[in-house]
C-alpha positions in Angstrom: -9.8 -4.4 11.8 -12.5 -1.5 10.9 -15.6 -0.9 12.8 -17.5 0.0 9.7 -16.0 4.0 9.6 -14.2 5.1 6.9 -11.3 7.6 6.9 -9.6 9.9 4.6 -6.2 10.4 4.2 -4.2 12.6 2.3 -0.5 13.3 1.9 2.2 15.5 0.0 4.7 13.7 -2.1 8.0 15.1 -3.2 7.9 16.3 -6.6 10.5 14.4 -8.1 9.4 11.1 -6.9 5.2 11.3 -7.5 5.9 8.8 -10.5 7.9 6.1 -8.2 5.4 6.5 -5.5 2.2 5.5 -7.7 4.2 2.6 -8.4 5.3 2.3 -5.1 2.0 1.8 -4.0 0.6 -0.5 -6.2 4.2 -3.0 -6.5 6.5 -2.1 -3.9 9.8 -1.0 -4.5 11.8 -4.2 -5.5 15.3 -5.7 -6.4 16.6 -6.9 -9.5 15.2 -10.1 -8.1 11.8 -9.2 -8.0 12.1 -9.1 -3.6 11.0 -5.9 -1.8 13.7 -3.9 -0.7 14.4 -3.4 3.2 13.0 0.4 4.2 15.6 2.6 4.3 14.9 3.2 8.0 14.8 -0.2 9.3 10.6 -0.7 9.4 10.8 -3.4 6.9 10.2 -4.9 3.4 8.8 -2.4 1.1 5.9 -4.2 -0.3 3.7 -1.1 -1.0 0.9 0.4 0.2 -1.6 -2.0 -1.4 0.2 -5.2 0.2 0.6 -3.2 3.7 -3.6 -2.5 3.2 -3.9 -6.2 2.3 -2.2 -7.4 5.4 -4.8 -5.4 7.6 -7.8 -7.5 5.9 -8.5 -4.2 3.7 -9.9 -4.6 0.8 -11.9 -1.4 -0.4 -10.8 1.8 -0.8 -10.4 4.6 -3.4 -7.2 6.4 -4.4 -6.9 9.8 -5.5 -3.9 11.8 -6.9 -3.5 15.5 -8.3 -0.3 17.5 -9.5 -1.8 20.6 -8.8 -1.2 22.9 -6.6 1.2 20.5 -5.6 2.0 16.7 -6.2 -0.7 15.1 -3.6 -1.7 11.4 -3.0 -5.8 10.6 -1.4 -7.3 8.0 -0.3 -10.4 7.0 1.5 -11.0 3.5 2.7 -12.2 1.4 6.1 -10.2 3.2 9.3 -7.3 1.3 10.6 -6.3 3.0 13.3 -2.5 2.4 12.5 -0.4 5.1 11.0 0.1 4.9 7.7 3.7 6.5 8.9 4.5 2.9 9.6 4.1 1.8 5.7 7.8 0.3 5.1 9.0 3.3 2.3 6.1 5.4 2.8 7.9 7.8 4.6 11.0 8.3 1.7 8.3 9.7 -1.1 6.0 12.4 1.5 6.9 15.5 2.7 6.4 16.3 6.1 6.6 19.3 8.5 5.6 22.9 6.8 4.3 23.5 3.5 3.2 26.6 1.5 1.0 25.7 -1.3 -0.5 28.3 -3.5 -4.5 27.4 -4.2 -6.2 28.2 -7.3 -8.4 31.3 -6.8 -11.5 29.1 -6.7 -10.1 26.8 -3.7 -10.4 23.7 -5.9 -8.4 20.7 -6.1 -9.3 18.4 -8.5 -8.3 14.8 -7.9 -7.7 11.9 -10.5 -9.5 8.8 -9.3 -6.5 6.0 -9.7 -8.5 2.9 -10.7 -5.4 0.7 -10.8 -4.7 1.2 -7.0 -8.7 0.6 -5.8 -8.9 -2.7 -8.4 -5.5 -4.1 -7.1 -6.5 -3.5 -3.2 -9.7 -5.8 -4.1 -8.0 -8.0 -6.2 -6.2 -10.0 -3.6 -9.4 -11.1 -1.5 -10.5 -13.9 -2.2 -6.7 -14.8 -1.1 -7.3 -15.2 2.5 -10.0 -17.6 1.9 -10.2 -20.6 3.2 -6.5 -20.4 4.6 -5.8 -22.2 7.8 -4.8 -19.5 10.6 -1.3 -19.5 10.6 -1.1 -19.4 6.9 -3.1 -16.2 7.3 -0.9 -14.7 9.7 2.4 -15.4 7.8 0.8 -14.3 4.8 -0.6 -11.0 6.4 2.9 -10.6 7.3 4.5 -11.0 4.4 2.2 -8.5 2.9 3.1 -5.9 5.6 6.9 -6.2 4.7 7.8 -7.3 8.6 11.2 -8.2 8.8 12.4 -11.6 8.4 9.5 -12.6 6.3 9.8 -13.3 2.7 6.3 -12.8 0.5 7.7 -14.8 -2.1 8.6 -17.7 -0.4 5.4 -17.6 1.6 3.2 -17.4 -1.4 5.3 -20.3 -2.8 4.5 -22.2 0.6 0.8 -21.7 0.3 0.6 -22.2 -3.3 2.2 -25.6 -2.6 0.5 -26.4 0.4 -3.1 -25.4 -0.6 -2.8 -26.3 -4.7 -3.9 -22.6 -5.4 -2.3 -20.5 -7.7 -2.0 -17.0 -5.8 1.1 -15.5 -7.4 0.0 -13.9 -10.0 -1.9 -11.2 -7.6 1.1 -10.1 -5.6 
């Protein structure tokens, strides 16, 4: 899906959920069950941002966060072209529309590289080898959180059909 450019993205979180959203990212948001939970405005099944990045065939990026000036989420990676708006959950942890922010006095904003988000967006890889086509597809999916797919299930279904143990990366 990239031509080879990179983009960078960056977006304000709300304060009081910057903790839940770095997990977000990285796990989803989930039941007691272990299942993503359906987006609170009907988009789908909040598998994260890592699994929505998987399911576009992306697998390199880096992630950035900072507290200061204000609670702020980075990341640079291949360009998409699709709006990251369309994440399943994104939406409930960033602030949109106007924002003050005070900047230091040097206009710096230092930003803490977040390993554990780059090494899980690599991780999964070598999944999507050697899957037939649909497999792929239903898999992709899954990883985007599109209604009326189930990631568990179709990892189980792979896993079964292909002998490989991929569960332990999602």
């Amino acid at each position: 899906m990239s031509d080879g450019l990179l983009e960078g993205l960056s977006y304000f979180i709300k304060p009081d959920k910057f903790d839940e959203f770095v997990a977000f990212c990285k796990d989803g948001k989930r039941d007691a069950n272990g299942k993503p939970v359906p987006d609170p405005n009907g988009l789908g099944l909040m598998t994260g941002v890592i699994h929505w990045l998987q399911g576009l065939e992306i697998f390199s990026g880096n992630f950035f966060t900072t507290k200061v000036p204000a609670p702020m989420f980075c990341a640079s990676l291949p360009k998409t072209g699709v709006p990251w708006l369309k994440i399943p959950g994104f939406m409930t942890f960033v602030i949109g529309g106007n924002l003050t922010v005070p900047l230091p006095q040097t206009g710096e904003i230092k930003l803490e590289s977040r390993r554990e988000l780059d090494d899980a967006l690599i991780a999964a890889q070598h999944l999507f080898d050697g899957l037939s086509i649909s497999d792929k597809e239903t898999l992709k999916a899954a990883l985007q959180g599109q209604s009326g797919t189930d990631l568990t299930a179709v990892v189980a279904g792979i896993e079964k059909s292909t002998g490989r143990q991929i569960s332990d990366l999602l």
